[in-house]
C-alpha positions in Angstrom: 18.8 -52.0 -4.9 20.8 -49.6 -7.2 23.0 -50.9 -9.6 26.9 -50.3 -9.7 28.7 -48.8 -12.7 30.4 -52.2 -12.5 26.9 -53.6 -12.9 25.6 -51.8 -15.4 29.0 -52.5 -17.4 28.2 -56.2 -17.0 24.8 -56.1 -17.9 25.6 -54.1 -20.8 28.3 -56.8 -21.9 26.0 -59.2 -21.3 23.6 -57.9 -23.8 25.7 -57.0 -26.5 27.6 -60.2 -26.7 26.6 -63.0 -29.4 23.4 -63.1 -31.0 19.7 -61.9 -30.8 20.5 -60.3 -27.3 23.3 -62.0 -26.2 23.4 -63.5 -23.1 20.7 -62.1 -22.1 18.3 -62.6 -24.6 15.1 -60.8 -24.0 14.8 -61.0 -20.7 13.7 -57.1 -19.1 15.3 -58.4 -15.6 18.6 -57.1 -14.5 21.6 -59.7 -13.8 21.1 -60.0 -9.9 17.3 -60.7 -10.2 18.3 -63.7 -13.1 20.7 -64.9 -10.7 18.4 -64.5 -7.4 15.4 -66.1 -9.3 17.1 -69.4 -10.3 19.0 -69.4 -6.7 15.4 -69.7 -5.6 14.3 -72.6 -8.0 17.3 -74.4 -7.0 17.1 -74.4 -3.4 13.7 -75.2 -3.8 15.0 -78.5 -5.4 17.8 -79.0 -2.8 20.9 -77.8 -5.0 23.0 -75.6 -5.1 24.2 -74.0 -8.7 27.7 -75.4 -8.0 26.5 -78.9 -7.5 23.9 -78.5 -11.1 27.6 -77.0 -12.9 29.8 -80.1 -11.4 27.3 -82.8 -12.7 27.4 -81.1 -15.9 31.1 -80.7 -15.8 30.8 -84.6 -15.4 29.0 -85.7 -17.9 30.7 -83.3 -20.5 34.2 -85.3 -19.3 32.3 -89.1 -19.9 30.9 -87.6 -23.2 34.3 -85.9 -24.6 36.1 -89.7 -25.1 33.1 -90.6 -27.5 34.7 -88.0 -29.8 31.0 -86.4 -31.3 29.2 -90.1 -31.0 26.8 -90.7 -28.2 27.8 -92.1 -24.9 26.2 -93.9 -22.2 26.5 -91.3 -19.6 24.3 -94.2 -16.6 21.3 -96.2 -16.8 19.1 -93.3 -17.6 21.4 -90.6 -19.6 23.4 -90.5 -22.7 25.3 -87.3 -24.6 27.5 -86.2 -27.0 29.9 -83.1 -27.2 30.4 -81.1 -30.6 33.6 -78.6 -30.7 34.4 -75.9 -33.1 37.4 -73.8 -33.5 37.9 -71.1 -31.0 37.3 -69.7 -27.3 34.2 -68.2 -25.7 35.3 -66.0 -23.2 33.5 -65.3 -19.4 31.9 -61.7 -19.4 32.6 -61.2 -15.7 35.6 -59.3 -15.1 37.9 -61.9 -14.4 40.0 -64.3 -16.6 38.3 -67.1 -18.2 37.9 -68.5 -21.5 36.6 -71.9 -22.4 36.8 -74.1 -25.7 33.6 -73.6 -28.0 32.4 -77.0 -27.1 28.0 -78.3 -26.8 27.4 -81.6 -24.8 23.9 -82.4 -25.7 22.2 -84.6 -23.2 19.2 -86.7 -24.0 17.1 -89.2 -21.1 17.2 -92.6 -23.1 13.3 -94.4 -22.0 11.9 -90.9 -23.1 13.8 -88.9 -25.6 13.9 -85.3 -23.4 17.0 -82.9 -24.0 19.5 -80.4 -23.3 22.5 -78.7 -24.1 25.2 -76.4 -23.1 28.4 -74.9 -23.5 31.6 -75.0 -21.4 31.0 -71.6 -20.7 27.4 -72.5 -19.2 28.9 -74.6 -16.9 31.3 -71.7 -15.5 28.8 -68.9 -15.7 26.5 -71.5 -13.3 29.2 -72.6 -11.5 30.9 -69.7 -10.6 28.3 -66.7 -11.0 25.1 -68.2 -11.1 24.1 -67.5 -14.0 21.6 -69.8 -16.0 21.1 -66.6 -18.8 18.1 -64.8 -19.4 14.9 -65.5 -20.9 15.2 -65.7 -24.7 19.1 -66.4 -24.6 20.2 -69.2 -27.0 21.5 -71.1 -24.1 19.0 -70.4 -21.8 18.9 -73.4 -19.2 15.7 -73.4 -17.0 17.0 -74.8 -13.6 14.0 -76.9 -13.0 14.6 -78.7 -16.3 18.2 -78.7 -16.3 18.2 -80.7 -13.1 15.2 -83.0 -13.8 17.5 -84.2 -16.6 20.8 -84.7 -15.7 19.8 -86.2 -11.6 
């Protein structure tokens, strides 16, 4: 399918912004085929991307009253969240900015581990959007979930 000048405009910010290829990262795939990929993995675990961004929404809220120190999230699951000074803002045209805030995650009995940014948990949320291959913030569906459910 051809892309729209509003696509290319997107894709374009998504490259640029941040570091070593942005949001992006070295991924050759354009935006929609990211986004359709890791719609596939997810169904093919059950989930939708809303329901992976509102479990991490949830454990970024039980992590934020430990103020940097490691809380016990359930029986299986603890994190932490780190904030610095400023916004990150959503790339999609629309209005959205979101506190420079990580929640790391890490499975207690075996040590395995994630992170992300507030502005992870919108771009999944609300667009879909997991990043691309060799993104900082990358977050492979299949792990993602296997961690936080």
């Amino acid at each position: 399918m051809k892309e729209s000048p509003e696509d290319k405009r997107l894709e374009n910010a998504l490259r640029a912004l941040g570091l070593l290829g942005g949001l992006m990262g070295s991924d050759a795939r354009c935006v929609s085929e990211i986004v359709d990929a890791d719609h596939a993995r997810l169904s093919r675990l059950g989930l939708t991307a809303r329901q992976v961004a509102g479990r991490m929404q949830q454990i970024t809220d039980l992590a934020k009253a430990g103020l940097g120190m490691w809380v016990r999230i359930d029986d299986t699951l603890e994190a932490k969240v780190d904030e610095a000074r400023g916004w990150l803002v959503c790339p999609w045209p629309h209005p959205g900015t979101f506190v420079k805030r990580i929640t790391s995650v890490r499975v207690i009995e075996t040590g395995a581990s994630i992170r992300w940014s507030d502005l992870n948990i919108h771009l999944i949320g609300e667009h879909g959007f997991f990043e691309g291959r060799g993104s900082n913030f990358r977050l492979e569906p299949a792990e993602l979930v296997a961690i936080i459910f």
